[in-house]
N, CA, C and O atoms as a GROMACS GRO file, in nm:
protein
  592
    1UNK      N    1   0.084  -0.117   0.000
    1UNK     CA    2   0.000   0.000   0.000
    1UNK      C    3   0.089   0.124   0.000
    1UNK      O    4   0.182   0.136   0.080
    2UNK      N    5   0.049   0.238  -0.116
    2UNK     CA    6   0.155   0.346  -0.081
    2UNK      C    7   0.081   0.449   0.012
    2UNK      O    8  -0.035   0.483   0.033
    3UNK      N    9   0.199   0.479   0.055
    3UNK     CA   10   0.192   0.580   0.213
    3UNK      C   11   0.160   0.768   0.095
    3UNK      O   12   0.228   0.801  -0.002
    4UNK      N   13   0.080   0.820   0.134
    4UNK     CA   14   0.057   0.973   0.111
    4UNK      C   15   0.078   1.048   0.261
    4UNK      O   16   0.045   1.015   0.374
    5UNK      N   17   0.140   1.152   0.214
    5UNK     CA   18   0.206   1.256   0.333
    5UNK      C   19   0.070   1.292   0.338
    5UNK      O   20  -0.029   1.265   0.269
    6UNK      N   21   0.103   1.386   0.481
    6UNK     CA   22  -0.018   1.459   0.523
    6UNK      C   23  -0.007   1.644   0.431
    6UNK      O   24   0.099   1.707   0.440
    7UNK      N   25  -0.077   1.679   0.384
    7UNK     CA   26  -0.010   1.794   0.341
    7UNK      C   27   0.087   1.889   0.428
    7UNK      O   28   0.103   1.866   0.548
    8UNK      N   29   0.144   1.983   0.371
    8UNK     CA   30   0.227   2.050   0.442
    8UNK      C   31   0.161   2.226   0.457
    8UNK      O   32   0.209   2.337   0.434
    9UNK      N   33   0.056   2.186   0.497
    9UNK     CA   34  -0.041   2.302   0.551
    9UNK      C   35  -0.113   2.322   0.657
    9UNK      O   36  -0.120   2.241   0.750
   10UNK      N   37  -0.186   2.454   0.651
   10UNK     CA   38  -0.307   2.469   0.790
   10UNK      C   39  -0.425   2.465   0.736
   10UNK      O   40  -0.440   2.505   0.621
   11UNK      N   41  -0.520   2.422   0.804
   11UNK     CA   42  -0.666   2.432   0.766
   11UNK      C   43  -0.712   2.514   0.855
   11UNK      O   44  -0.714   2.467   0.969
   12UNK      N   45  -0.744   2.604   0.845
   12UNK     CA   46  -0.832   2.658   0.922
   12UNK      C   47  -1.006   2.600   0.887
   12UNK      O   48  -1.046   2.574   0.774
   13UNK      N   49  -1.081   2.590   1.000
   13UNK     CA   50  -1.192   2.629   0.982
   13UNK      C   51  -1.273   2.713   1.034
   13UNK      O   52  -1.262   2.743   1.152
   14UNK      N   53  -1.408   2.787   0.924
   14UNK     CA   54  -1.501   2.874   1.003
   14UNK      C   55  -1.619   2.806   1.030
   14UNK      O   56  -1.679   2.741   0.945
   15UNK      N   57  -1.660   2.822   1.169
   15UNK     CA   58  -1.776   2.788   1.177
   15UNK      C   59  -1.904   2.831   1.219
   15UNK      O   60  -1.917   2.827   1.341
   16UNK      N   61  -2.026   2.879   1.142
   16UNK     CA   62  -2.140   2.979   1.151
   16UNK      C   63  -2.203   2.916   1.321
   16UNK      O   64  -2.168   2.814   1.380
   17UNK      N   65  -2.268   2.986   1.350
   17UNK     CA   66  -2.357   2.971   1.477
   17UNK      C   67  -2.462   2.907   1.412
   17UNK      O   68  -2.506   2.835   1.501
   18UNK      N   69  -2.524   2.890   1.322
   18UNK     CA   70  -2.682   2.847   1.284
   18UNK      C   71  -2.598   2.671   1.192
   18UNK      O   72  -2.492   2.635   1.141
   19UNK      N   73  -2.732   2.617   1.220
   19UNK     CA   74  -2.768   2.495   1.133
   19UNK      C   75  -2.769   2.472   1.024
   19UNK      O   76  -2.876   2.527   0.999
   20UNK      N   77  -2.736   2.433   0.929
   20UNK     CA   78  -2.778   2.362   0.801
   20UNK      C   79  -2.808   2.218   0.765
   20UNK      O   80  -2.733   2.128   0.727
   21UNK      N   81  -2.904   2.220   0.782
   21UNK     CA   82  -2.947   2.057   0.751
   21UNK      C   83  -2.892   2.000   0.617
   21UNK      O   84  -2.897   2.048   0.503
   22UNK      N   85  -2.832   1.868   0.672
   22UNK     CA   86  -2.811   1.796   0.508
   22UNK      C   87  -2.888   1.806   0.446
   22UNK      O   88  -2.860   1.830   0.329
   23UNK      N   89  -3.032   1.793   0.485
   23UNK     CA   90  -3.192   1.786   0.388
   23UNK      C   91  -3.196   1.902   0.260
   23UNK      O   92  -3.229   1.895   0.142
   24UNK      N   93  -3.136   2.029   0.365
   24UNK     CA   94  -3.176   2.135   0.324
   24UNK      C   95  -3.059   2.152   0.221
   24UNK      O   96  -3.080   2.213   0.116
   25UNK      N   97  -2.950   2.105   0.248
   25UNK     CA   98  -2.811   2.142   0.177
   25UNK      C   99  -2.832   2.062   0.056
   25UNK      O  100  -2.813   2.129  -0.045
   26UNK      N  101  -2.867   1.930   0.032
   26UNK     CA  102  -2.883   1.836  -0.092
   26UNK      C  103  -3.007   1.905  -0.191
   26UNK      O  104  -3.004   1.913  -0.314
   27UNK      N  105  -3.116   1.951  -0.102
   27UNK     CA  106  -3.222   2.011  -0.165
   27UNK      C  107  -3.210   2.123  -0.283
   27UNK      O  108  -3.306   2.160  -0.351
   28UNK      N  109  -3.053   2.181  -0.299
   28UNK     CA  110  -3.034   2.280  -0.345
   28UNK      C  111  -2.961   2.244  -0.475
   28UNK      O  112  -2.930   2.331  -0.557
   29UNK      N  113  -2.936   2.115  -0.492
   29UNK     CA  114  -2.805   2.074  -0.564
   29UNK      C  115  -2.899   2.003  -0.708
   29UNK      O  116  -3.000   1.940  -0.679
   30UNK      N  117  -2.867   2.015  -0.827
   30UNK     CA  118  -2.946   1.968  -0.947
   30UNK      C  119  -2.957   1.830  -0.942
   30UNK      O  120  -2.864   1.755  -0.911
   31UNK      N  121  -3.109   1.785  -0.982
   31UNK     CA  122  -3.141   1.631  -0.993
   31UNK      C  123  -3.022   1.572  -1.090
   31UNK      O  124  -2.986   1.465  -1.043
   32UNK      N  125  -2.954   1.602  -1.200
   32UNK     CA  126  -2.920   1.584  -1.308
   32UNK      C  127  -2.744   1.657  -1.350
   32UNK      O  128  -2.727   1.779  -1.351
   33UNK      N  129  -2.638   1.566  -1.379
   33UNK     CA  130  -2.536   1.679  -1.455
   33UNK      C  131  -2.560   1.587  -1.596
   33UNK      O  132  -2.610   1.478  -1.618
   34UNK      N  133  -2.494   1.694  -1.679
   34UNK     CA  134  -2.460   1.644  -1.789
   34UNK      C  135  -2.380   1.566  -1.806
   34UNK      O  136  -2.313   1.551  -1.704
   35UNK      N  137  -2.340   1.481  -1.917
   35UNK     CA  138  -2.223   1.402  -1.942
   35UNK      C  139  -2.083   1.494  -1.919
   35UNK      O  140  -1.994   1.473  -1.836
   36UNK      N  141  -2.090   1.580  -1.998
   36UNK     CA  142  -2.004   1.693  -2.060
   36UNK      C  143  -1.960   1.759  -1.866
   36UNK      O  144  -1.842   1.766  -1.832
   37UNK      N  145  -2.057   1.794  -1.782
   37UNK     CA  146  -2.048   1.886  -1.698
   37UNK      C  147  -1.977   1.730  -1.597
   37UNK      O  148  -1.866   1.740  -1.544
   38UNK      N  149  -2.052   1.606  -1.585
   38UNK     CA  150  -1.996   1.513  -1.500
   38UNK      C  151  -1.837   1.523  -1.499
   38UNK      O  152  -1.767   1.548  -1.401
   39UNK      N  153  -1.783   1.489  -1.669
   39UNK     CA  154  -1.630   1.450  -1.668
   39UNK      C  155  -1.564   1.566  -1.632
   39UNK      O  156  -1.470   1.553  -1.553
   40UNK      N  157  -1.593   1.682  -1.674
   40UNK     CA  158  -1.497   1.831  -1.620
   40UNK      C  159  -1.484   1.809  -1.445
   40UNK      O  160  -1.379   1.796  -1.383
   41UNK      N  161  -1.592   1.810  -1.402
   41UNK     CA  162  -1.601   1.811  -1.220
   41UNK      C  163  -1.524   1.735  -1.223
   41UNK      O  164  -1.414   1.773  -1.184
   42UNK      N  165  -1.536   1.575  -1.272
   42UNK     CA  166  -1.461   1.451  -1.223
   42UNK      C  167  -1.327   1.485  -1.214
   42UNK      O  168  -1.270   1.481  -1.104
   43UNK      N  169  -1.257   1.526  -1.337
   43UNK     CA  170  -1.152   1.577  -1.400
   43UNK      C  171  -1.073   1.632  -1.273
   43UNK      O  172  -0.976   1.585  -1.215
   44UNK      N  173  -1.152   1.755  -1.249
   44UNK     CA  174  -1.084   1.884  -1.148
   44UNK      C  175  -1.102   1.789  -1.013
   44UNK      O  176  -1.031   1.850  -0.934
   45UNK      N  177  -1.158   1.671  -0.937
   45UNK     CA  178  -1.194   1.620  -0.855
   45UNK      C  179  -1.037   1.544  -0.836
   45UNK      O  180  -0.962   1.551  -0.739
   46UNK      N  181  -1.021   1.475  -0.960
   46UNK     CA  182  -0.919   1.404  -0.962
   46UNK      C  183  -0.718   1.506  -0.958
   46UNK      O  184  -0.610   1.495  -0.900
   47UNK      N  185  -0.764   1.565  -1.029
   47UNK     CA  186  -0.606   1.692  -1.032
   47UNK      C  187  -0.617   1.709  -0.939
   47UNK      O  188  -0.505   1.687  -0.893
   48UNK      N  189  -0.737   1.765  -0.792
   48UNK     CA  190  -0.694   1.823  -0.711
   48UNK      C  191  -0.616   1.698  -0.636
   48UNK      O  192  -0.500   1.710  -0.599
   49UNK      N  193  -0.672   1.613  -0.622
   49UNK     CA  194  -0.630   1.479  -0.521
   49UNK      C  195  -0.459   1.469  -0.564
   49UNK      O  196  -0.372   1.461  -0.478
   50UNK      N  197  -0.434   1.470  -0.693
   50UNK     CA  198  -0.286   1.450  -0.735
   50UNK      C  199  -0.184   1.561  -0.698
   50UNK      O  200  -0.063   1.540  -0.683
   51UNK      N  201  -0.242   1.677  -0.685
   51UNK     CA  202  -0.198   1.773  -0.688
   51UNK      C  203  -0.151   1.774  -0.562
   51UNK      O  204  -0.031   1.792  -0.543
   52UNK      N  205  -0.236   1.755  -0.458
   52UNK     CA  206  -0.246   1.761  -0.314
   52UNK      C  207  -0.131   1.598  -0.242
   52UNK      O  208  -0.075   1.612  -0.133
   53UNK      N  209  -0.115   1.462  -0.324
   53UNK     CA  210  -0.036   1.382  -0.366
   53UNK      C  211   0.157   1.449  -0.362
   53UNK      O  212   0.253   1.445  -0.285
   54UNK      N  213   0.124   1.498  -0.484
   54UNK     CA  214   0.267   1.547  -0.514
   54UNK      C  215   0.302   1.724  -0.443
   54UNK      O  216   0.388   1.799  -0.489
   55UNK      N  217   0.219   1.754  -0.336
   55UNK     CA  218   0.220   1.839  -0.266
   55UNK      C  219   0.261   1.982  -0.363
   55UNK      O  220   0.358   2.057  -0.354
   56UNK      N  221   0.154   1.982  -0.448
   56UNK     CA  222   0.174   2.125  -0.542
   56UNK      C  223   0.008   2.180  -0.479
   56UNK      O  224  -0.104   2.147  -0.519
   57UNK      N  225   0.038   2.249  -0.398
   57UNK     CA  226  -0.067   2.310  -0.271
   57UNK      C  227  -0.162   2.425  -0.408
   57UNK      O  228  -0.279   2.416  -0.446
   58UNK      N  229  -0.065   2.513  -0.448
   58UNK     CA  230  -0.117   2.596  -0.530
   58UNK      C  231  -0.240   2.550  -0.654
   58UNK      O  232  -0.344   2.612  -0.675
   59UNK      N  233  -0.193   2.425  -0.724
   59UNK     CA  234  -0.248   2.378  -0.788
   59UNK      C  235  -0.418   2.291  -0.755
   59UNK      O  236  -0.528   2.278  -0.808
   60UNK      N  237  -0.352   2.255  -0.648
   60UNK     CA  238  -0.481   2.192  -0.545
   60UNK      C  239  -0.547   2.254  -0.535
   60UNK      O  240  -0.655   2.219  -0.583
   61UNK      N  241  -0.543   2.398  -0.466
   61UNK     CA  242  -0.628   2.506  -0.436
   61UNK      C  243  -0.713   2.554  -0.564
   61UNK      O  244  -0.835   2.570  -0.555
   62UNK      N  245  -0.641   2.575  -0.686
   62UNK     CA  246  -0.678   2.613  -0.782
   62UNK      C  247  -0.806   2.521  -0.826
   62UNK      O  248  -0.896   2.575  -0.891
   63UNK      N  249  -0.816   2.398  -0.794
   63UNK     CA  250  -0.885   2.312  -0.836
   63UNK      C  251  -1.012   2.292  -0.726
   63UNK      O  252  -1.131   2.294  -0.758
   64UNK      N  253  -0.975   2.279  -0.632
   64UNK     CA  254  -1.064   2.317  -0.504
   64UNK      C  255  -1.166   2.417  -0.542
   64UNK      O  256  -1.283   2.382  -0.550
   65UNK      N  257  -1.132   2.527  -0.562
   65UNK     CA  258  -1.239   2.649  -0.580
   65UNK      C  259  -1.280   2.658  -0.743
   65UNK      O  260  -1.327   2.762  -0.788
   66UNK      N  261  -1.260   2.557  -0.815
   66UNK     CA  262  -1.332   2.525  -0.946
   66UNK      C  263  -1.442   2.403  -0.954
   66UNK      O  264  -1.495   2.374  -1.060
   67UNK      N  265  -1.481   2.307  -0.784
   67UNK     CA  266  -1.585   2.222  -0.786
   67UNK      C  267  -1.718   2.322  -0.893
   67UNK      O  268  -1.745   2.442  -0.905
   68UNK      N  269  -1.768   2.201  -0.949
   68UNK     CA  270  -1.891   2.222  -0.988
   68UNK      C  271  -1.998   2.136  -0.934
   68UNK      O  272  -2.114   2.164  -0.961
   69UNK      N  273  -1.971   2.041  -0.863
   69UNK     CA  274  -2.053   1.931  -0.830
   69UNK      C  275  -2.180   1.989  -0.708
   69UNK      O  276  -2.299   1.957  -0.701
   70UNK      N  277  -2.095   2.093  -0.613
   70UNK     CA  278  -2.173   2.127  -0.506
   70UNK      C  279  -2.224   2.294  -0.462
   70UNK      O  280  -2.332   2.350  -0.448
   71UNK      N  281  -2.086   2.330  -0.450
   71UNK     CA  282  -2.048   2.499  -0.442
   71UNK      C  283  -2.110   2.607  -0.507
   71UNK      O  284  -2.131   2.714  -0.450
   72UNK      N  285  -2.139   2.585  -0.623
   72UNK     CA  286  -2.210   2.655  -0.677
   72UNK      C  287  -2.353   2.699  -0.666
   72UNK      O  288  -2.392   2.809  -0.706
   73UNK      N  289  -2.445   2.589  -0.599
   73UNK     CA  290  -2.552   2.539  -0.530
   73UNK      C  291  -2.552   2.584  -0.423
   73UNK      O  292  -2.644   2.660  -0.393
   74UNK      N  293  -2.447   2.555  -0.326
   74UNK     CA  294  -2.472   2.601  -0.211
   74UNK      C  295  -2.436   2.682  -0.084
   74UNK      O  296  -2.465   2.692   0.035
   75UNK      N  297  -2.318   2.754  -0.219
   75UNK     CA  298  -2.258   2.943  -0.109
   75UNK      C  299  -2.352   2.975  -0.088
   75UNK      O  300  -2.373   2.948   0.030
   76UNK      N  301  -2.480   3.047  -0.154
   76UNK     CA  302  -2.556   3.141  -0.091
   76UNK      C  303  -2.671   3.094   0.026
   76UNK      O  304  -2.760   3.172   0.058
   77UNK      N  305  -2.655   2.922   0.100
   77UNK     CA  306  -2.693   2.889   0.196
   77UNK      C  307  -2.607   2.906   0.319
   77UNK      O  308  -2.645   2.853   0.424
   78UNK      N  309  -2.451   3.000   0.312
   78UNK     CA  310  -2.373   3.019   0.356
   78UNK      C  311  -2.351   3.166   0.395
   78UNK      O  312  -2.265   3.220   0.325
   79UNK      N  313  -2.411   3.254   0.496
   79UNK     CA  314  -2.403   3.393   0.435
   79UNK      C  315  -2.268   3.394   0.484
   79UNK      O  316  -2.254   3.516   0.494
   80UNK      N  317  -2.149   3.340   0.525
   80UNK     CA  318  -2.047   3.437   0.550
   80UNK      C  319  -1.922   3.356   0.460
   80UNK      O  320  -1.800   3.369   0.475
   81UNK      N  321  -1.970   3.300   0.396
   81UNK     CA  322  -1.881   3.207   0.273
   81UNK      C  323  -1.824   3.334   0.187
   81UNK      O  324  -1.702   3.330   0.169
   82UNK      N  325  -1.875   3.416   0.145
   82UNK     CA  326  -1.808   3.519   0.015
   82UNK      C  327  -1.699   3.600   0.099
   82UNK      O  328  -1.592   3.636   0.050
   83UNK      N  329  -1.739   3.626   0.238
   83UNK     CA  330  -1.655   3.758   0.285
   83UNK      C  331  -1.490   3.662   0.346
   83UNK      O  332  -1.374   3.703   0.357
   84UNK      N  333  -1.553   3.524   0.376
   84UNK     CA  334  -1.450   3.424   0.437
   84UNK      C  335  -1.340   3.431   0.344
   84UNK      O  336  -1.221   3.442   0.375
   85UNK      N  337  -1.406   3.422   0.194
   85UNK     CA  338  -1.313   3.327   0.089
   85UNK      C  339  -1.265   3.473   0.028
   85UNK      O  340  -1.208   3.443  -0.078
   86UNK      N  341  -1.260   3.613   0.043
   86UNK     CA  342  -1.264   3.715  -0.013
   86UNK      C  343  -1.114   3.773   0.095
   86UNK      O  344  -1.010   3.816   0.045
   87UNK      N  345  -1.141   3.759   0.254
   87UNK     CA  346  -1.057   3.783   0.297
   87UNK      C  347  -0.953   3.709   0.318
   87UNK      O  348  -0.846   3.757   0.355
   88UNK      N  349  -0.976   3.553   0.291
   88UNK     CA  350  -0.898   3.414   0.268
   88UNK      C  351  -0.771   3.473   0.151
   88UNK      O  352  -0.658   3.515   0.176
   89UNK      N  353  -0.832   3.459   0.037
   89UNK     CA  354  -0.749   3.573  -0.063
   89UNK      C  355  -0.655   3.664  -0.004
   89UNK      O  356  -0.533   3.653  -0.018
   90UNK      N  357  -0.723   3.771   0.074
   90UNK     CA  358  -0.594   3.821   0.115
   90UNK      C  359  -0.503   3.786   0.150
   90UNK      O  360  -0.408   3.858   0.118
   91UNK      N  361  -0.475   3.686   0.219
   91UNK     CA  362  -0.396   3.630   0.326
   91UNK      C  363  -0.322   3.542   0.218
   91UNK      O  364  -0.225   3.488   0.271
   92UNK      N  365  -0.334   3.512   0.089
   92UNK     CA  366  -0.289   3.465   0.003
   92UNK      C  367  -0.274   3.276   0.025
   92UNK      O  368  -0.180   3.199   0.007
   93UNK      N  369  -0.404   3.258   0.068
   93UNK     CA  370  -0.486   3.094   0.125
   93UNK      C  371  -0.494   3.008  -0.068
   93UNK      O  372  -0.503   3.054  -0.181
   94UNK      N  373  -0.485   2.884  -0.014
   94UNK     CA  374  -0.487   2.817  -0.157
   94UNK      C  375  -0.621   2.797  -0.172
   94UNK      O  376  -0.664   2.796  -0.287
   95UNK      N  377  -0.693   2.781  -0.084
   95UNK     CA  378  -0.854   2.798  -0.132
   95UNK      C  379  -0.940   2.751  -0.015
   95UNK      O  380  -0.915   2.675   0.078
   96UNK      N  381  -1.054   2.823  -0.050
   96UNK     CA  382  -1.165   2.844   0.077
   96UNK      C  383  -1.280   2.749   0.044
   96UNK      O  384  -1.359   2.793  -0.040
   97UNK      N  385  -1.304   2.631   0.091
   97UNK     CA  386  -1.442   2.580   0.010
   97UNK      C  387  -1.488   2.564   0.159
   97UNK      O  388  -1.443   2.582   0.272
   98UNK      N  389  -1.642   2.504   0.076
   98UNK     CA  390  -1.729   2.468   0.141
   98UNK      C  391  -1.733   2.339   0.225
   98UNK      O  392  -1.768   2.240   0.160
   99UNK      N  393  -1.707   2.321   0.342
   99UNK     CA  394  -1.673   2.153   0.411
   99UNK      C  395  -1.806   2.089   0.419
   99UNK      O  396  -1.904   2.133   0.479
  100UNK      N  397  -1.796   1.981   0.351
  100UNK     CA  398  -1.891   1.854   0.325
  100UNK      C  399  -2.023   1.971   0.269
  100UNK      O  400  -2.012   2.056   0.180
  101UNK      N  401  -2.156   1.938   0.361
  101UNK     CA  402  -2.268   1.968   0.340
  101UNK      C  403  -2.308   2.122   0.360
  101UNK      O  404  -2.386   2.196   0.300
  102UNK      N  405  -2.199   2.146   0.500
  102UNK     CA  406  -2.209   2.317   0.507
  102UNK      C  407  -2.242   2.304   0.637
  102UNK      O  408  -2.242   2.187   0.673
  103UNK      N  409  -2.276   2.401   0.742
  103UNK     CA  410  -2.221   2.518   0.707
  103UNK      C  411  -2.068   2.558   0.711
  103UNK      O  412  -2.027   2.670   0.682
  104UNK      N  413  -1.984   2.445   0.756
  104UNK     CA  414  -1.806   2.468   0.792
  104UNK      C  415  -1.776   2.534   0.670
  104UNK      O  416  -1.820   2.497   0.562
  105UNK      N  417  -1.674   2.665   0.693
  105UNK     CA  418  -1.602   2.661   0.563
  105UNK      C  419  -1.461   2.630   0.579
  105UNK      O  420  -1.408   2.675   0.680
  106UNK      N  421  -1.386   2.559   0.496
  106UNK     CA  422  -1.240   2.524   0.537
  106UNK      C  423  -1.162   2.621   0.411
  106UNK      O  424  -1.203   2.646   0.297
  107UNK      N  425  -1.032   2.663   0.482
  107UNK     CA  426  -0.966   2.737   0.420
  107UNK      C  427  -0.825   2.652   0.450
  107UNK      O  428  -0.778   2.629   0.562
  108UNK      N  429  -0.765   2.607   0.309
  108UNK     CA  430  -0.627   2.553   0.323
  108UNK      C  431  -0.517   2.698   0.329
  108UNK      O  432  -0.513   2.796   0.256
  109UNK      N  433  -0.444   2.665   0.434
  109UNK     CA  434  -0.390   2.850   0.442
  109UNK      C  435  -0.209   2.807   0.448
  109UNK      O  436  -0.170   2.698   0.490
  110UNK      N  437  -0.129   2.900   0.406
  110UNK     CA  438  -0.016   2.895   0.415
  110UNK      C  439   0.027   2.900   0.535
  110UNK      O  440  -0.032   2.972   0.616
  111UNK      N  441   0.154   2.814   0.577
  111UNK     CA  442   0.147   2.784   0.741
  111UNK      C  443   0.205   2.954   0.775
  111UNK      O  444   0.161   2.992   0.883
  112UNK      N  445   0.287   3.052   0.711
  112UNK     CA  446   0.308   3.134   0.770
  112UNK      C  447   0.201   3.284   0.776
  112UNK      O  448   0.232   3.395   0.820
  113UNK      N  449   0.082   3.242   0.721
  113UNK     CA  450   0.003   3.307   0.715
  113UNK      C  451  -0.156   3.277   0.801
  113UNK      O  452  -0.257   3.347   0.808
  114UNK      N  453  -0.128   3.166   0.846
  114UNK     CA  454  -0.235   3.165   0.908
  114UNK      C  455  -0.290   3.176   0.990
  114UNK      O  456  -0.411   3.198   1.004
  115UNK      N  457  -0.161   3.155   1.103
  115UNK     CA  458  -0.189   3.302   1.274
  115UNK      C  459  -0.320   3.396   1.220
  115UNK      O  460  -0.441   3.381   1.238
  116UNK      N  461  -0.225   3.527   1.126
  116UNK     CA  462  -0.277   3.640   1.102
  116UNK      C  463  -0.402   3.631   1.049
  116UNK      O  464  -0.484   3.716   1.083
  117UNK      N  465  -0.446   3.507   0.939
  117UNK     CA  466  -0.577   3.482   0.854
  117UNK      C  467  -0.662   3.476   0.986
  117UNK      O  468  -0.747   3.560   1.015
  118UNK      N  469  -0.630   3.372   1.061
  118UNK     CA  470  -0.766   3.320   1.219
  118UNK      C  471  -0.790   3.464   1.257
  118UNK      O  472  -0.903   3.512   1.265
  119UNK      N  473  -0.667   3.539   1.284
  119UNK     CA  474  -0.699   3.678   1.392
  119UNK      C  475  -0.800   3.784   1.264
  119UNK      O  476  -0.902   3.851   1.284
  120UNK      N  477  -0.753   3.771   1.189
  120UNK     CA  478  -0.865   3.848   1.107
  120UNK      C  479  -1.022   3.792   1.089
  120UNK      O  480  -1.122   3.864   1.082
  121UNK      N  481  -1.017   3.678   1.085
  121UNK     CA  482  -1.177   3.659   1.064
  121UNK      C  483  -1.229   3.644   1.186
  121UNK      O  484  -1.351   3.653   1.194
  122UNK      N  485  -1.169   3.623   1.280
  122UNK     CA  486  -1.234   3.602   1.416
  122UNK      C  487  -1.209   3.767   1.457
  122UNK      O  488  -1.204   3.797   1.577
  123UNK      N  489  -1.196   3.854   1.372
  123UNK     CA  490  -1.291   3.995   1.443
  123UNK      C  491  -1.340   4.031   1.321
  123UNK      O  492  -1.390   4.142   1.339
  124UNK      N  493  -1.350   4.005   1.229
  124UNK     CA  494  -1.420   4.062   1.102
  124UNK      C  495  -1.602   3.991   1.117
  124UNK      O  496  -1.709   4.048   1.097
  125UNK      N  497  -1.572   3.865   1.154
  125UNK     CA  498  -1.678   3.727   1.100
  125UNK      C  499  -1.694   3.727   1.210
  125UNK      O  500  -1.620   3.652   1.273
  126UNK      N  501  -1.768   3.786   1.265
  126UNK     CA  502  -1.834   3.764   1.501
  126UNK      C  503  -1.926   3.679   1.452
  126UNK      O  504  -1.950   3.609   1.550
  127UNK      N  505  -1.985   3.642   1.372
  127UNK     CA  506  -2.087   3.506   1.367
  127UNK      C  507  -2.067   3.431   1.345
  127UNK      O  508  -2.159   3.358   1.309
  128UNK      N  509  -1.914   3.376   1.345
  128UNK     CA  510  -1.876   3.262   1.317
  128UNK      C  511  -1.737   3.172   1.420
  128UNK      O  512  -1.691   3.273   1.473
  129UNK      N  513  -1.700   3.122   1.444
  129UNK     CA  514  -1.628   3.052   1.501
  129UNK      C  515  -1.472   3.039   1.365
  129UNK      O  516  -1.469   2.989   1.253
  130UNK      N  517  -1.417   3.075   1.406
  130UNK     CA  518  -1.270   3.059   1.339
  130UNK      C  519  -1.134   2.985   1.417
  130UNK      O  520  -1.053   3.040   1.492
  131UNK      N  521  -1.138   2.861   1.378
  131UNK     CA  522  -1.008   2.806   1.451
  131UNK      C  523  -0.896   2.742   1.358
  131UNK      O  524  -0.931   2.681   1.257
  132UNK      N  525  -0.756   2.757   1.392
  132UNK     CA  526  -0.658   2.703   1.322
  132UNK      C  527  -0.701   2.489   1.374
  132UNK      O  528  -0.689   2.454   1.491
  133UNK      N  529  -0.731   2.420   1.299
  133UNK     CA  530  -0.736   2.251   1.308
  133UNK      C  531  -0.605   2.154   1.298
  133UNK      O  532  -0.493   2.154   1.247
  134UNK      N  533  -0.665   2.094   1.356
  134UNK     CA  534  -0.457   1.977   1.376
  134UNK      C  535  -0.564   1.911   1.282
  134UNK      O  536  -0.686   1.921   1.296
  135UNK      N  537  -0.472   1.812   1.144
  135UNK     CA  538  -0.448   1.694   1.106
  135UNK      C  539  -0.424   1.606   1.150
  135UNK      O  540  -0.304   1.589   1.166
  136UNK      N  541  -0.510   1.506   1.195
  136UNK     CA  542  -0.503   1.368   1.261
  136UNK      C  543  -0.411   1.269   1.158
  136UNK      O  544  -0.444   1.216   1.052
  137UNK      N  545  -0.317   1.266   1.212
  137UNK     CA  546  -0.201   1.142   1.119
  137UNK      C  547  -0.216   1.013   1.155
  137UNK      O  548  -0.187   0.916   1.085
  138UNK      N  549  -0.276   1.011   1.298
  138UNK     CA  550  -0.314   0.873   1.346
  138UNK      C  551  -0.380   0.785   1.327
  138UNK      O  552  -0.363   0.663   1.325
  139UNK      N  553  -0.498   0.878   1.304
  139UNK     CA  554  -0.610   0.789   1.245
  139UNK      C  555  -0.716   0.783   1.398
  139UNK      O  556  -0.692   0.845   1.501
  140UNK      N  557  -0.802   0.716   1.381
  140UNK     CA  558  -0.907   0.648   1.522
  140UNK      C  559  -0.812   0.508   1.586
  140UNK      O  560  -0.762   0.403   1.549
  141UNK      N  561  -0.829   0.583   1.697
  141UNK     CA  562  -0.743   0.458   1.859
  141UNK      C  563  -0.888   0.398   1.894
  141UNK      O  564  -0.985   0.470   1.922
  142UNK      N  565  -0.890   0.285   1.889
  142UNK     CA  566  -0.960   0.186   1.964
  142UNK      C  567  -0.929   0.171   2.078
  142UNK      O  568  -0.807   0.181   2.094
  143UNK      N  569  -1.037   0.136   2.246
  143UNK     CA  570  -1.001   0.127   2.339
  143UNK      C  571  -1.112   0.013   2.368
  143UNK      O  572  -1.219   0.026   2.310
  144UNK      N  573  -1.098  -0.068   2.430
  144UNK     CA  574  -1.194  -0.111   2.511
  144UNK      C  575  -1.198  -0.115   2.657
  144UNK      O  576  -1.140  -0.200   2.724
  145UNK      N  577  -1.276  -0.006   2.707
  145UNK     CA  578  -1.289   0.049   2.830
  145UNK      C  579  -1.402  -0.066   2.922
  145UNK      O  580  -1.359  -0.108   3.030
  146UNK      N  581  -1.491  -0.095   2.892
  146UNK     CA  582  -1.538  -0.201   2.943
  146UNK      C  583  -1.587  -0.352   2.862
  146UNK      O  584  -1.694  -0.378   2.808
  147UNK      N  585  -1.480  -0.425   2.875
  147UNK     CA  586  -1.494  -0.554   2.863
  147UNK      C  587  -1.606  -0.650   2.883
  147UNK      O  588  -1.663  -0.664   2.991
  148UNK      N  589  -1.637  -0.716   2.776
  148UNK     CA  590  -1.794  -0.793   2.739
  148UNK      C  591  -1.768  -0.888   2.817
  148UNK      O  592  -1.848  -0.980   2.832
   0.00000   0.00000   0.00000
């Protein structure tokens, strides 16, 4: 089995005070892609994974914020997604998407930039929760605390 590094980045995530239901988050997304629209997504689905592989962060990012499958559907169930991924930019972040169903937004951020990125959105974004996240390399520890 080959071993993949963990990237050599920060994630920050933001996180809104309000709910988004999966119900509500799938509800938004088209019954239908095209052939034509399936293989492009697939395409950019797949570069980013390689990209992120051979640790070309820039390229990843680039591909990240070109999903068509979901994002497009469902920023504006996000109100603080545009100002996140707008001031993300500044900070010169490889890209701001949308985590899983919503409302998290994750921002892959340059490790020497991302102190300053958290301290900015956590006074810009007061409705949201902004924390720098550890990468679990470990994986899930099994314990058995009480014995059958």
């Amino acid at each position: 089995m080959a071993h993949i590094d963990i990237p050599d980045v920060d994630v920050i995530l933001t996180i809104p005070t309000y709910e988004l239901k999966t119900k509500d988050s799938r509800r938004v997304l088209p019954d239908k892609y095209s052939h034509e629209k399936a293989v492009q997504n697939s395409a950019i689905s797949n570069t980013m994974i390689c990209a992120l592989i051979q640790h070309n962060y820039d390229l990843a990012g680039k591909m990240m914020t070109q999903d068509g499958f979901h994002e497009p559907y469902r920023q504006h169930l996000i109100l603080e997604f545009e100002k996140v991924k707008v001031l993300s930019q500044k900070y010169d972040a490889y890209a701001t998407v949308i985590s899983g169903a919503g409302p998290t937004i994750l921002t892959l951020s340059r490790k020497e930039k991302s102190g300053a990125l958290v301290r900015t959105l956590k006074s810009e974004i007061t409705t949201c929760d902004s924390e720098l996240a550890t990468i679990n390399n470990v994986g899930v520890i099994e314990e058995v605390v009480y014995p059958s």
